[in-house]
N, C-alpha and C positions, 0 to 999 in steps of 0.2 A: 352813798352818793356816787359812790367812782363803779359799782356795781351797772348804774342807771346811767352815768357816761356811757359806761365801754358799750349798752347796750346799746346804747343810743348813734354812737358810732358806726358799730356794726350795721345798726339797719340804715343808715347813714351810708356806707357804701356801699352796702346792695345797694340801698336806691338808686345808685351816682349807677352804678353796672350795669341797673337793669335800664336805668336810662338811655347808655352810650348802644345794649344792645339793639334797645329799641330804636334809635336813631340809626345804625349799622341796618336793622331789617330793613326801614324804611330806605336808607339809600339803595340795597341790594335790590330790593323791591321795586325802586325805580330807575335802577339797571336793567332789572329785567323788564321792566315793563316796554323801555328804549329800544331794548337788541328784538321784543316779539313785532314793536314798532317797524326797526328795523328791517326787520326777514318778512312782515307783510309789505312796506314799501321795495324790497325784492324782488317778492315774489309778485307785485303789483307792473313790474317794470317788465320783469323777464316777461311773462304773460301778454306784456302790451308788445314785446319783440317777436315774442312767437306767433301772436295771431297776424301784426300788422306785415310780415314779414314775406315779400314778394317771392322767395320762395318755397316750396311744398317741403312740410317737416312732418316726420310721424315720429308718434313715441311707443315706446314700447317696454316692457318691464323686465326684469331679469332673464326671467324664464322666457323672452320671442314673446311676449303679450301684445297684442294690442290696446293702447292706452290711450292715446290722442292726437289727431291730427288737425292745422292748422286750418286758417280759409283759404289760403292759396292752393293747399289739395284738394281742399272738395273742389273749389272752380276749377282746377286743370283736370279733373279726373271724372267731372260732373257728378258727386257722388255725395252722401250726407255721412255724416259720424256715427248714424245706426246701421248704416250699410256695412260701414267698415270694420266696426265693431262685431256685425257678426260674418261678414267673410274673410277682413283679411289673416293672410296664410302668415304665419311667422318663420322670421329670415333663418331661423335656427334648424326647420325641417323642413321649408319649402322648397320640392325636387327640382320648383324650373332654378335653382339657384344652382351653382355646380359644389359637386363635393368639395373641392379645397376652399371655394364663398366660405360654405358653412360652417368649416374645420377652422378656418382664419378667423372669424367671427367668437366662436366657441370659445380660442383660444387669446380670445381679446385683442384681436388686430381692426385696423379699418382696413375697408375693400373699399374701391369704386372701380364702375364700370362704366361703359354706356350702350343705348339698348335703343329698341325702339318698341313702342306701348301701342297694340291695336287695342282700340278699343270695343268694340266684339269678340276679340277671342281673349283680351286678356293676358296676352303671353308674357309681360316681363315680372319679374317675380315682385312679391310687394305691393301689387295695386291688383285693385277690381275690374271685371267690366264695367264699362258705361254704356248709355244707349246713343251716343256720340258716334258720330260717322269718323271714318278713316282713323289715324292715327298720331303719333310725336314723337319724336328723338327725343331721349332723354340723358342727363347724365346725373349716375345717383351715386351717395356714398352711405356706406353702413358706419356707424364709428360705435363702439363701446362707450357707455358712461359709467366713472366710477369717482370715487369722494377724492382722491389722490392718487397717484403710480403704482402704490401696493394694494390698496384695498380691492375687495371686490368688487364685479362689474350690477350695477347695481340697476343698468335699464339701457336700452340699447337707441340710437338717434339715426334715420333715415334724411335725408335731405335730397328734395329731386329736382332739378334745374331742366325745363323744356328748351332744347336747342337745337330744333327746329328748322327755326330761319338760319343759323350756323349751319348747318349741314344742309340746308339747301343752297348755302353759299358755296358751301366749299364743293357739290356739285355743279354748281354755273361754271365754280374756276375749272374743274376738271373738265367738264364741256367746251368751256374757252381753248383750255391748254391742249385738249386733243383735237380740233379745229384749227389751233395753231399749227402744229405738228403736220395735219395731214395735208396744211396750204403750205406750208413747207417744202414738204415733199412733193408737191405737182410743183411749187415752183424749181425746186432742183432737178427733178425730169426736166422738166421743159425746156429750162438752160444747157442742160447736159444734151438733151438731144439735139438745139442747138450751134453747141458746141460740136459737134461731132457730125453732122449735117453740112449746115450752112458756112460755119468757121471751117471745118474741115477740110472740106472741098474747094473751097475759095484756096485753102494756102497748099494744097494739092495742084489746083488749075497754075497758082504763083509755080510752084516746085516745077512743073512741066516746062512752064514757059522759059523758067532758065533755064532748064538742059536745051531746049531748042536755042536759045540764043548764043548757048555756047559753042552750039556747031557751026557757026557760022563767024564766031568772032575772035577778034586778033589774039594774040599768047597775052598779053598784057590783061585783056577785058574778060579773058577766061579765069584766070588768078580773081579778080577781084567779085567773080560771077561763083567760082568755089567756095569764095569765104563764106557770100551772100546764103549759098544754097546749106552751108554747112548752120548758119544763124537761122536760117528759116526752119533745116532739120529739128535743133532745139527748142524753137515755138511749138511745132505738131508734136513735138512728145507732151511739152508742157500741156497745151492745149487737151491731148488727149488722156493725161494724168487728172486734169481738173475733170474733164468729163469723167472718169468714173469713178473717183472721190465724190462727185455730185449725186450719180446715179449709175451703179453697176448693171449694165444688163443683162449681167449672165444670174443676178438674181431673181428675176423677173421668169428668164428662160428654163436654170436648171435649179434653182432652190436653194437654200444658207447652206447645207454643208460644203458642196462645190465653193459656192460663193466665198466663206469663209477659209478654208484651205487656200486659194485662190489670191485671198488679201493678205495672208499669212503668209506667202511666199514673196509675195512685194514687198509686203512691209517688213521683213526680215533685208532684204535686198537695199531696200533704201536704208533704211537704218542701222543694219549693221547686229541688230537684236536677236541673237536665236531666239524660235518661237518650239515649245512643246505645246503637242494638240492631244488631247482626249476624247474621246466620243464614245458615247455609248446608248444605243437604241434610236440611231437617227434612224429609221427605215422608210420612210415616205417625206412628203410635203407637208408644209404646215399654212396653215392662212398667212395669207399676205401678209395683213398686217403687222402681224406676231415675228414672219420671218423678218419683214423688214428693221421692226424696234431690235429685234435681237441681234442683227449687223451691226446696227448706226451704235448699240451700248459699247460692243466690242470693239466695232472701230472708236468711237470715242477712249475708251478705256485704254488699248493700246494707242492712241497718240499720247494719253499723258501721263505712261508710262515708258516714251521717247524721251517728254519735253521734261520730268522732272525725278521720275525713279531712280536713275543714274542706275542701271544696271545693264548686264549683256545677256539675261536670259527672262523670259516672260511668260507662262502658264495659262493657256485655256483651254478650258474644256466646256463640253455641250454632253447633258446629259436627259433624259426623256424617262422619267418614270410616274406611273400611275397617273396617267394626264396631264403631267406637268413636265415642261421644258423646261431647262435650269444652263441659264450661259455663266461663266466664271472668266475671272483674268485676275491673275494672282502674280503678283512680282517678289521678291524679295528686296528692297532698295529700302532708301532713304525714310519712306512714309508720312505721313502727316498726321494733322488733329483734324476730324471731319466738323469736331465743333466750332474751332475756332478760324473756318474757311467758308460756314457759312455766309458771312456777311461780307465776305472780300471778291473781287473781280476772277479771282480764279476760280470761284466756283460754279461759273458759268458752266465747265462742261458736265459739273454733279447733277444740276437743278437742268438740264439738258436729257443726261440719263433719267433722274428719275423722274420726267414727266414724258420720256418713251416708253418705261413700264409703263405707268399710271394708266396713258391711252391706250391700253388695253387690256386692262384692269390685272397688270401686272404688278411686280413689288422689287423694289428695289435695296440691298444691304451694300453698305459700304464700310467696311473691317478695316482700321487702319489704324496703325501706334508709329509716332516717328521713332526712327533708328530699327522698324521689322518690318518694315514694308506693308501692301497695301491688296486686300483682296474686294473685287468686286463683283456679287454676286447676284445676279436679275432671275426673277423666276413667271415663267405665264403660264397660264391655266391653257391649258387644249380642249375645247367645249366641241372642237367644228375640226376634227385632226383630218387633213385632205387625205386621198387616194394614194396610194405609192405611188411613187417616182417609178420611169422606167434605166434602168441600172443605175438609177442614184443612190439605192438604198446603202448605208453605213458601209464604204468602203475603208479599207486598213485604212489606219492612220500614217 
């Protein structure tokens, strides 16, 4: 009997074992049956993100493959998923991309750019032709996808944003701002000649009349007729100092280098600033417009290197290579943060210069750390370089 126990026991708890096992599979089993739940309502959702998703995505595989692109690329690119499938170029060896794209990419970095996409020739890397007229600014990013930080890059994600109407904003602003600028500039000739015209001569005809009145009148009336003519003296400098702060016209006549030596000896005189001048390859004229942005930066430059540099010496230089004019004004002083003057009233005269490069599809950098001082450096393209000057060309400095 106790033989037919133990035996009975024994298969007593297997049964109990196989039971707990089978109730373990069945939970595990609907574990997993929960997480394939899961990862198909996932991947139900990502799917529902990627297509509905206003902007153009492409996918791509390890290896630069082409794998899928959304509906927002075929509609901006007017192109189907067979097309693309069999021409688009992968980002890993497509030449219009540049060698450091592709090495950043390689080495699992994100790049973006922005470009602009004809669509007849095709030119920005990544996309098809279409049979779409004209073309769109784009801005795209390349990013690596990978499971975590260390693992391998497991497929690569394009995303293309048309911005279009942004850049053609930001050319109306540029056509505003250099419209501004150049109504500017008639209006300050106009005043300036003005000035120098009509105010001129009027306080010339004043000046005359009291020396003639003095010839004629008592020791008393002459004393008070000297003071007069010495106060009116003061007005015609002033008067005449405004007029060519307004508009120099010996820039008009002999051209920036003159001109700029010229402002460099004043402005040394009024303020007390030694000026070092540099030049090198000024040998002729340059278009107006160019000479004139490239005065109005340096005169800006050097006034607020007056009003705030706190220094006694100030650096510019004009230098001309390979089509390109390059002004400089470099101080050693006090300096600034250019970030954090953005949005303050003194940076009137920055957002001044940089929209005198701009209008003329110039560029403007501004170098600055407080406590090292402050360098400002404008550069323009010479497309239309005028004729030389008659003996203007690059005299010593």
């Amino acid at each position: 009997m106790s033989e037919r126990r133990k035996t009975k026991a024994q298969l007593s708890d297997k049964l109990s074992s196989l039971q707990k096992q089978s109730t373990a599979s069945g939970e595990l089993g609907s574990e997993h049956a929960k997480m394939i739940e899961a990862l198909r309502g996932s991947e139900k959702w990502f799917r529902n993100i990627f297509e509905k998703s206003p902007i153009s995505i492409h996918l791509y595989d390890s290896r630069g493959r082409f794998l899928d692109a959304n509906q927002a690329c075929l509609d901006m690119f007017g192109v189907s998923r067979a097309q693309l499938v069999m021409k688009q170029p992968s980002p890993l060896t497509d030449r219009r991309l540049s060698a450091e794209t592709r090495q950043q990419l390689c080495d699992g970095n994100t790049v973006r750019y922005e470009g602009y996409f004809d669509f007849q020739k095709g030119k920005l890397s990544g996309l098809v032709p279409s049979n779409k007229k004209g073309g769109i600014y784009v801005d795209v990013m390349f990013a690596p996808l990978s499971m975590d930080e260390e693992a391998a890059v497991v497929g690569y994600l394009a995303m293309i944003q048309d911005i279009t109407k942004r850049k053609q904003a930001e050319d109306a602003m540029r056509d505003l701002s250099r419209r501004l600028v150049e109504l500017q500039e008639i209006e300050r000739k106009r005043i300036a000649s003005e000035l120098h015209d009509d105010v001129g001569q009027a306080l010339t005809g004043l000046k005359l009349s009291i020396a003639t009145a003095s010839l004629s009148a008592s020791e008393k009336a002459q004393k008070s007729l000297r003071g007069a003519e010495e106060l009116l003296n003061e007005v015609m400098t002033r008067v005449h100092d405004l007029s060519l702060d307004l508009r120099p016209v010996m820039l008009d006549d002999l051209g920036l280098l003159p001109t700029v030596r010229w402002h460099l000896d004043r402005y040394a005189s009024k303020t007390g600033i030694r000026t070092c001048f540099e030049h090198t390859g000024l040998t002729g004229r340059f278009p107006p417009r160019i000479e004139l942005a490239a005065y109005r930066i340096i005169q800006e430059a050097l006034t607020n290197v007056a009003r705030h540099a706190g220094v006694q010496e100030v650096t510019v230089r004009m230098l001309v290579r390979r089509s390109t004019l390059t002004v400089q004004v470099e101080d050693h002083g006090v300096g600034f943060s250019p970030e954090s003057t953005k949005n303050s009233c003194s940076s009137y005269g920055l957002i001044s210069m940089s929209e005198r490069s701009g209008s003329v599809g110039g560029r403007l950098d501004i170098d600055s750390v407080p406590g090292t001082g402050t360098r400002v450096t404008a550069t323009f393209p010479l497309r239309n370089r005028l004729k030389r000057g008659n003996g203007v060309g690059n005299p010593k400095a």
